[in-house]
C-alpha positions as CSV (number, residue, x, y, z in Angstrom):
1,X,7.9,-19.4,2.2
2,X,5.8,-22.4,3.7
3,X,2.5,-23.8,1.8
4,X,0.2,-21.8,-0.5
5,X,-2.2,-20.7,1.8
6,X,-3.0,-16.8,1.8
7,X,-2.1,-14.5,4.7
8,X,-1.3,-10.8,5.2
9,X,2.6,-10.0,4.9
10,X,4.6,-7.4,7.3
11,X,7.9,-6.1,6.8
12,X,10.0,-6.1,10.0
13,X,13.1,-4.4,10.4
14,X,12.9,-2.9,14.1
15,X,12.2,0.6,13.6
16,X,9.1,2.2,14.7
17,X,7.6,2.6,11.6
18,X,7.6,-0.9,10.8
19,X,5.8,-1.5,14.0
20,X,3.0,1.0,12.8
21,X,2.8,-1.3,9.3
22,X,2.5,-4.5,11.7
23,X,-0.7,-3.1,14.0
24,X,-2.0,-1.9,10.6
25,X,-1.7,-5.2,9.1
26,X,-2.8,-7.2,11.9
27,X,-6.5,-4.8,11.4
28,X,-6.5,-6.1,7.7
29,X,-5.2,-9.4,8.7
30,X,-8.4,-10.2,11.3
31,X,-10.9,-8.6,8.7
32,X,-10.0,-10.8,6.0
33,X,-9.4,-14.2,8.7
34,X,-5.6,-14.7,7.3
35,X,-2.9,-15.0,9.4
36,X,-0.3,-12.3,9.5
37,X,3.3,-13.2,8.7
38,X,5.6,-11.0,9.5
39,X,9.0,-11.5,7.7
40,X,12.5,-9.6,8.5
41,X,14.8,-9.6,5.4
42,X,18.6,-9.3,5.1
43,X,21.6,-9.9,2.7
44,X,23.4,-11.4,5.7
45,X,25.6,-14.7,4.9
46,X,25.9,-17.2,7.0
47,X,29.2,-17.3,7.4
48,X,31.1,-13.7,8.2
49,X,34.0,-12.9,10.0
50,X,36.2,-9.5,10.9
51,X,39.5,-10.5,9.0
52,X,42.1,-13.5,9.0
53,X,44.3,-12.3,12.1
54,X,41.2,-11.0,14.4
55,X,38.8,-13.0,15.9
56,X,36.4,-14.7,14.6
57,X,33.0,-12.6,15.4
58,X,30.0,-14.1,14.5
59,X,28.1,-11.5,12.6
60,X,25.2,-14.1,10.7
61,X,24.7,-15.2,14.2
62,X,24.1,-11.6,16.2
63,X,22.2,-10.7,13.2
64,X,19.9,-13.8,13.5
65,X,19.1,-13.3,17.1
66,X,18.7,-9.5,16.7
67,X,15.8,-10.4,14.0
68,X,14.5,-13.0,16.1
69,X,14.3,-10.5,18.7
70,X,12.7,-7.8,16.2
71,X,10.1,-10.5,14.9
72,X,9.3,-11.1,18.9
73,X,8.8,-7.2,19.4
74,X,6.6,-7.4,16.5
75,X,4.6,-10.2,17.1
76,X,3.8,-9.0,20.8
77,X,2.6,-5.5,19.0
78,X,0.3,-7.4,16.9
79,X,-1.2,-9.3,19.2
80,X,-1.7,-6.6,22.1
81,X,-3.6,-4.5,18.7
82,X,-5.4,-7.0,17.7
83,X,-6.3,-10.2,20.9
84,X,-7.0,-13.2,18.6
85,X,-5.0,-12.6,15.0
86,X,-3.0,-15.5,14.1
87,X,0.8,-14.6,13.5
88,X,3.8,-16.6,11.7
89,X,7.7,-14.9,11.4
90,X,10.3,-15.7,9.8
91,X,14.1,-14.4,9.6
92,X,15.2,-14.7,5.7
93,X,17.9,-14.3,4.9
94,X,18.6,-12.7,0.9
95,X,18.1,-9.0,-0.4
96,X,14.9,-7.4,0.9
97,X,13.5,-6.7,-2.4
98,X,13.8,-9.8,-3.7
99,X,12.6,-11.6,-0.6
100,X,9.1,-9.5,-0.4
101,X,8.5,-9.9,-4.2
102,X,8.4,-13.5,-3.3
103,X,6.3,-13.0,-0.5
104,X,4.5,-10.7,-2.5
105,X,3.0,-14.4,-4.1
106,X,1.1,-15.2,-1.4
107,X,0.7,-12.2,0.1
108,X,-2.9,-10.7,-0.2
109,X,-1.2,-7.5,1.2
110,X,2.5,-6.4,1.5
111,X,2.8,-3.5,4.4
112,X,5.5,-1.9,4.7
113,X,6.5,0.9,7.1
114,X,7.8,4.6,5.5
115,X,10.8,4.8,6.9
116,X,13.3,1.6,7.7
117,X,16.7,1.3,10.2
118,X,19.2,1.3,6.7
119,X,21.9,-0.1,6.9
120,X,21.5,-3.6,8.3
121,X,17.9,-3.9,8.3
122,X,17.2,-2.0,4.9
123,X,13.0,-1.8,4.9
124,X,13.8,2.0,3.7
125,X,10.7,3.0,1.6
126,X,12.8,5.5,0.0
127,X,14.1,2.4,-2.0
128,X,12.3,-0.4,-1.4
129,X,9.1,0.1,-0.7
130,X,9.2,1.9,-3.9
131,X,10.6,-0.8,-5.8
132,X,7.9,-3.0,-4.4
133,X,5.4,-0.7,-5.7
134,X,6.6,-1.9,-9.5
135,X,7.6,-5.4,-8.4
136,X,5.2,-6.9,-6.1
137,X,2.5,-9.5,-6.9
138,X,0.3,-8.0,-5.0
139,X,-1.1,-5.1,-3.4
140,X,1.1,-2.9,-1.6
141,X,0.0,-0.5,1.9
142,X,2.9,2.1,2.9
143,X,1.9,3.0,6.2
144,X,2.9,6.4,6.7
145,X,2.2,8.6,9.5
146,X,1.0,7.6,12.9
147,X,-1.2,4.6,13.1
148,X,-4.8,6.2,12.5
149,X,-8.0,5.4,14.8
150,X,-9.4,3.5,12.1
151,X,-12.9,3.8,13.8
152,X,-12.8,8.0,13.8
153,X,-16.0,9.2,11.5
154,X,-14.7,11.7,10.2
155,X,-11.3,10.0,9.0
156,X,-12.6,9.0,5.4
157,X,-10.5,6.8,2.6
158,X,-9.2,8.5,-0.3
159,X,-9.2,6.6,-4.1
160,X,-7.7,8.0,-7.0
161,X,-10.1,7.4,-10.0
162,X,-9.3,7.0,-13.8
163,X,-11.1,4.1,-15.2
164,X,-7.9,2.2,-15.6
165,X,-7.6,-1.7,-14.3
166,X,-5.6,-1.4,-11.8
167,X,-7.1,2.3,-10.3
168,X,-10.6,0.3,-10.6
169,X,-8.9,-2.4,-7.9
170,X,-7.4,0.2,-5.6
171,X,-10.9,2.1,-5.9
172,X,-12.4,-1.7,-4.9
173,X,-10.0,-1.7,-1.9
174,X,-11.2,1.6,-1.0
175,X,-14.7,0.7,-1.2
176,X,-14.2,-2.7,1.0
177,X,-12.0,-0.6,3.7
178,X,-14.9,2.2,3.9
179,X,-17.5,-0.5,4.1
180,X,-15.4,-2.4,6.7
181,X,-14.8,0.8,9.1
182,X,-18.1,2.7,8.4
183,X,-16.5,5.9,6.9
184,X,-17.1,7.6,3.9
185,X,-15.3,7.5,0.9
186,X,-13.7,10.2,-1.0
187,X,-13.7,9.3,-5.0
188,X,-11.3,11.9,-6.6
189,X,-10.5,12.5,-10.5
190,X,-8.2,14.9,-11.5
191,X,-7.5,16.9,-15.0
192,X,-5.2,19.4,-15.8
193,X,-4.0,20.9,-19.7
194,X,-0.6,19.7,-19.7
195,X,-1.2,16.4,-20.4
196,X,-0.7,15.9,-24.6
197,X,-4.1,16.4,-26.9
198,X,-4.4,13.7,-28.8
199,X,-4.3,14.4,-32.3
200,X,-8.3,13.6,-33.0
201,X,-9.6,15.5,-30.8
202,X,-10.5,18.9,-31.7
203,X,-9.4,21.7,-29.0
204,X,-13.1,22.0,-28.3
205,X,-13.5,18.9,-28.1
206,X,-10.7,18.6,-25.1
207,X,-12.7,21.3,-23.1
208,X,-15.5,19.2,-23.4
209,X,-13.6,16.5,-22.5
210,X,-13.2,17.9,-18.8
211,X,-17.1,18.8,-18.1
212,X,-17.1,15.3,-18.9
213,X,-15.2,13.9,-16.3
214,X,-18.3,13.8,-13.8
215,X,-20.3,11.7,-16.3
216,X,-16.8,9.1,-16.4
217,X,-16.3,9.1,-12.8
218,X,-19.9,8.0,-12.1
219,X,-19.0,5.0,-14.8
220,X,-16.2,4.2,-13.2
221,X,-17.9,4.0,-9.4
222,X,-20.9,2.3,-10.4
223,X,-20.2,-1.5,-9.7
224,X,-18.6,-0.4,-6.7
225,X,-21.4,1.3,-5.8
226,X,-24.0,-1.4,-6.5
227,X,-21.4,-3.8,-4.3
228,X,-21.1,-1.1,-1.6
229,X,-24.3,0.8,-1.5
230,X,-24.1,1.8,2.2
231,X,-20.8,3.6,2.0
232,X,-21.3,7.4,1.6
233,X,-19.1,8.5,-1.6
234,X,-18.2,12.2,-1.6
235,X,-16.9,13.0,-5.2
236,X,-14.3,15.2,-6.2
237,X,-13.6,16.2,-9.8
238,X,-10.9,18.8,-9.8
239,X,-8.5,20.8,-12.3
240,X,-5.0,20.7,-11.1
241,X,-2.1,17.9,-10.5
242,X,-3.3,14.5,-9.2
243,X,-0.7,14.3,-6.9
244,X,-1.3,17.8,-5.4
245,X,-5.0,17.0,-5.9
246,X,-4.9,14.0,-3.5
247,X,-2.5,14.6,-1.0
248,X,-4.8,17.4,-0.3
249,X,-7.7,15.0,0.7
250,X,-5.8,12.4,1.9
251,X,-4.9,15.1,4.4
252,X,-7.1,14.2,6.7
253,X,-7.9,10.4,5.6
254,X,-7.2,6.9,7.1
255,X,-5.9,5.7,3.6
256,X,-5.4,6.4,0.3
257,X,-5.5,3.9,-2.6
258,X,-4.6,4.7,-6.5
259,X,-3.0,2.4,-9.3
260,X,0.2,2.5,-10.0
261,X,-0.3,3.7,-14.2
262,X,-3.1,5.5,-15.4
263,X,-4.6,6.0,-18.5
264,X,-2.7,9.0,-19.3
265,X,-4.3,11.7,-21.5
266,X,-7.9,11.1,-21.2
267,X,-8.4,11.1,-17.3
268,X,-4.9,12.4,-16.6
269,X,-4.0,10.4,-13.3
270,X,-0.2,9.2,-14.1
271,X,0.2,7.1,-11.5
272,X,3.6,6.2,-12.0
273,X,4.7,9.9,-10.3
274,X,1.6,9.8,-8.5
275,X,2.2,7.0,-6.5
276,X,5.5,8.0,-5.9
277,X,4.4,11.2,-4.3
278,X,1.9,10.2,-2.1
279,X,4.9,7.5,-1.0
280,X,6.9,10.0,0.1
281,X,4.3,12.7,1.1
282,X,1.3,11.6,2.1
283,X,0.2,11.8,5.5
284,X,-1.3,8.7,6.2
285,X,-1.2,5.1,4.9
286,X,-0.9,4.5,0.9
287,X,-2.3,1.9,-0.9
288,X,-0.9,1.4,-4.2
289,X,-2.1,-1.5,-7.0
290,X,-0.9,-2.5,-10.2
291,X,-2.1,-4.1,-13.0
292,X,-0.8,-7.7,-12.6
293,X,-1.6,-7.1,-8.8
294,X,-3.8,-9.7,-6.8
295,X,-6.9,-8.9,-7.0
296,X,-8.8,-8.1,-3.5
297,X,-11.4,-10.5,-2.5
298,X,-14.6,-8.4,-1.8
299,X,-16.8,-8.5,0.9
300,X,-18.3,-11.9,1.0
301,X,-16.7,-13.6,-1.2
């Protein structure tokens, strides 16, 4: 990885998924003035051969212009989505995890398609996008589903809101996409009874703990809203599963953006499972922040 400047990062791996992740990345890319570096990871050596007594093929060499031809492919998509965004590639050669974590230090965004080639390639988000999701140093997009018409009014962005630090980034990422596209925003907190009663709270205290998820959920938007007052915020406190609750609404989003942990039995968004199903469900992209996760600059800054 070259200098310490920041960009947008791509996974590449030749499938068309991965090809939807690059035109969504080269949007964010533009917005935010970074270039987008698209980056095609294998566990290739250099030096591979088909036995002692056959010939010598060179594998590490087919392999290397087959990226370089994916990275080419990928790079033309960008371009024609976007006229104007500035785009860097790079063949690395290592374990794909491993090579976007330490992309993931510069990135400002890791995308990542939803489903990969396998084999060779390996961008599966069955594994590792959702190994990324605990590793990376940054936000990470899934980019599931077709690429949406990011300019459609009535294709909102979905956040997943429980107070903790990193939903309150993925609920500042939703606010800055909304903004950025002129769509409104769908601000969802979810409770349900199965999640343990602590042992201070009374049982009637607990049920008032629920009509009191509006009052929380209004705490939790109001910098955002103060940031973003021109974004239209639709809010959605439900009873029922978070992941059920938001693949619901994210039905017919753009995006949807939640932290990867939540706060557990107070606002009851476990993001851990959460995360994981809208990965594998969801029907459009998936944003998904951690904790330790760069923080996304806001408008203006």
């Amino acid at each position: 990885m070259r200098g310490t400047d920041r960009c947008v990062t791509a996974g590449v791996d030749g499938s068309e998924s991965a090809l939807v992740a690059v035109r969504w990345a080269a949007v964010e890319a533009h917005r935010r003035s970074l270039p987008l570096r698209l980056v095609n990871a294998s566990p290739w050596t250099e030096h591979r051969g088909l036995g002692a007594r056959g010939p010598h093929i060179d594998y590490a060499g087919a392999f290397q212009q087959f990226a370089r031809e994916q990275l080419t492919s990928a790079t033309t998509a960008a371009q024609e989505h976007v006229p104007g965004v500035a785009v860097e590639a790079q063949v690395v050669v290592g374990d794909p995890v491993a090579v976007l974590v330490d992309e993931s230090r510069r990135a400002e965004l890791l995308v990542l398609g939803d489903r990969g080639l396998g084999g060779v390639s390996g961008l599966l988000a069955g594994s590792v996008a959702v190994a990324l999701t605990v590793h990376a140093r940054c936000p990470v997009v899934i980019a599931r589903g077709a690429l949406p018409d990011v300019n459609h009014p009535l294709l909102p962005v979905v956040a997943g809101v429980d107070g903790s630090p990193a939903s309150d980034a993925a609920t500042g990422f939703a606010f800055e996409i909304a903004a950025a596209r002129q769509v409104p925003l769908i601000a969802v907190r979810a409770w349900h009874d199965d999640l343990p009663i602590p042992a201070t709270l009374s049982p009637s205290s607990h049920a008032t703990s629920y009509a009191e998820q509006p009052g929380l959920l209004e705490q939790d938007l109001a910098g955002w809203l103060e940031k973003f007052p021109a974004v239209e915020v639709v809010r959605v406190v439900a009873h029922g599963r978070p992941a059920r609750l938001l693949l619901r609404e994210a039905a017919g989003a753009q995006l949807v953006t939640v932290g990867c942990r939540g706060r557990g039995a107070f606002s009851g968004l476990v993001l851990g499972s959460v995360s994981h199903a809208l990965i594998q469900h969801a029907m459009c992209p998936v944003a998904v922040f951690r904790a330790h996760s760069t923080p996304v600059r806001g408008e203006g800054e």
